[in-house]
N, C-alpha and C positions, 0 to 999 in steps of 0.2 A: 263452129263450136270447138272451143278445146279441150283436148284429147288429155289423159291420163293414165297412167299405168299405178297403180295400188299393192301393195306390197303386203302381205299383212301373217302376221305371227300368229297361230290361237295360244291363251294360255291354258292350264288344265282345265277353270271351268269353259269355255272357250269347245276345246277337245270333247268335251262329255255332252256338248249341245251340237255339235257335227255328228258325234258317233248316234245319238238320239235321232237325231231329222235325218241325217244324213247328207251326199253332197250335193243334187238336187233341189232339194228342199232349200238349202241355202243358198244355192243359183237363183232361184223363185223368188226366194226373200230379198237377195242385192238388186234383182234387176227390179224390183218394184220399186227399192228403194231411190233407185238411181232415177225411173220414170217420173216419180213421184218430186222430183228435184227437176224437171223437166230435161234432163239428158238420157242416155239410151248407152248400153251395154256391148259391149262388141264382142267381148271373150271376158271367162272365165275358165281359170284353170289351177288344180290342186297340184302339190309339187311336195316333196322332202328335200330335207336340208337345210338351209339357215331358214327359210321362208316355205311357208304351208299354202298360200292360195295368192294367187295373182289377178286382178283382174285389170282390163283395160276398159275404158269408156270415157264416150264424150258425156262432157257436164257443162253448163253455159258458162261458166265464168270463175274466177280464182275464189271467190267470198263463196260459194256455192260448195265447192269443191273443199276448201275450207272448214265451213261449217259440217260436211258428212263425217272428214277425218276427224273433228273434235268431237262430234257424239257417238260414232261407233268407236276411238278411243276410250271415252269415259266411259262405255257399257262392261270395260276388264275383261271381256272376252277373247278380244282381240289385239295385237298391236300392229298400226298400218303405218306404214312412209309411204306418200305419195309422190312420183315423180310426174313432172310435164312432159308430156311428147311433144317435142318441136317436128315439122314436115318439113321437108328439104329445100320447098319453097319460103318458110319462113327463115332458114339457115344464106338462103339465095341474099332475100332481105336486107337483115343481119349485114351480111358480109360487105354489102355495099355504103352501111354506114361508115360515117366518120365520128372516130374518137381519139377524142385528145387524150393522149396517156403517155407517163414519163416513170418508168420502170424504178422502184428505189435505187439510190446510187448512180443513174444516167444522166 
């Protein structure tokens, strides 16, 4: 299943519903959501600085994974960038392809 790393900003109202629940409560709430999508949660973790909450987990598929960042975006709560975990095995992969590629100006 592939892996994800989740980025995610709160905005004020966003802040005023963590300081309400708190962090917990909103650990409980993403891994249902994530379960509920049929993948499963590895880590979450709050942070300062440009980004408030991290979390990582596997989701079945890109359309999946997809569809969570466009409704927990539209909720205004939150702003999330999603990034793909590649495994080293998949970078192994990868590396053994061939591609045809001619650098501009080469």
């Amino acid at each position: 299943m592939p892996k994800y790393m989740v980025h995610g900003s709160y905005t004020t109202e966003g802040l005023k519903g963590l300081l309400k629940e708190g962090g917990t409560s909103r650990r409980t709430t993403i891994e249902g959501l994530i379960k509920g999508m049929g993948g499963e949660l590895e880590a979450l973790y709050y942070a300062y600085g440009d980004e408030d909450v991290y979390v990582i987990a596997d989701v079945p598929d890109n359309e999946t994974m997809t569809a969570v960042a466009l409704v927990v975006n539209a909720s205004g709560a939150v702003n999330v960038k999603t990034t793909p975990l590649i495994t080293p095995e998949e970078v192994d992969t990868a590396v053994k392809k061939t591609v045809d590629y001619r650098p501009p100006g080469a």
